[in-house]
Every structure is written in structure tokens, then in C-alpha cells.
N, C-alpha and C positions, 0 to 999 in steps of 0.2 A: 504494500500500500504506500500511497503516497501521502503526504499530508501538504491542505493549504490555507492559506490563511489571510484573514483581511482587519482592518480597523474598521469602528463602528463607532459613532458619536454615543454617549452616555442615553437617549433619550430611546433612540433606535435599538440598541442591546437591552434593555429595559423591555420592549415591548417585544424583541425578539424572543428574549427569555421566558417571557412570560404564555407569547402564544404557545410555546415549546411546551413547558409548564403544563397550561390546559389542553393540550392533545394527549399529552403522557410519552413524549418523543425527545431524547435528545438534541440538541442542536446541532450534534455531529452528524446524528442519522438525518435530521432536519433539510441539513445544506446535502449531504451525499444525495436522498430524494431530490433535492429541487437543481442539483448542478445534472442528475441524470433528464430531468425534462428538459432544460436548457438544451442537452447533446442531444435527443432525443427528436427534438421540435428544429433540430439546424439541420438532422440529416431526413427526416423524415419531410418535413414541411419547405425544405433548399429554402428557406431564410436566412438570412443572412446575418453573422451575430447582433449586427449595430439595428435590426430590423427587431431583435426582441434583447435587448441591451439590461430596457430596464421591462423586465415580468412585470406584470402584477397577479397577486399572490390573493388566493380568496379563501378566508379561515370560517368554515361551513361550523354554527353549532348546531349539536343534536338535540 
């Protein structure tokens, strides 16, 4: 495995933690999930990365 890593403003890691938090998910497994839809949607969908750059991410409650 590889590992990667990014900085996060204080307000954004807060809210991140938190969605993480109420799913019952990691933030490791979190971003591994969402870097696979990212590769996922560039090879399946030929978008181009700057075409889905910035996702938007939709946290469904039950």
C-alpha cells in the first residue's frame, strides 16, 4: 500500500471527522472509497480530472 496525504483547514477536518463519525467509517476507508470513485468516474465516464476536480459528496441519512 501506498499512503497519501493532504492538509485540511481546522473547520473542514471538523466536519470531515464528524461525517466519518456518523457513518461509522474511518476517514482512511472514507478517502480510499471516494479516491476509488474519483478513478473510477475518469476511466469509466473519459472525464477529464479538472472536469470532476472538485466532487460533490452527498451524506444520505437513514
Amino acid at each position: 500500500m501506498k499512503v497519501v496525504g493532504t492538509k485540511l483547514d481546522d473547520s473542514d477536518f471538523e466536519r470531515f471527522q464528524k461525517y466519518c463519525t456518523d457513518e461509522g467509517i474511518s476517514k482512511s476507508e472514507m478517502m480510499r472509497g471516494l479516491i476509488r470513485q474519483y478513478c473510477d468516474a475518469c476511466e469509466e465516464d473519459s472525464e477529464t480530472p479538472s472536469e470532476i476536480l472538485n466532487p460533490t459528496v452527498t451524506v444520505i441519512d437513514d
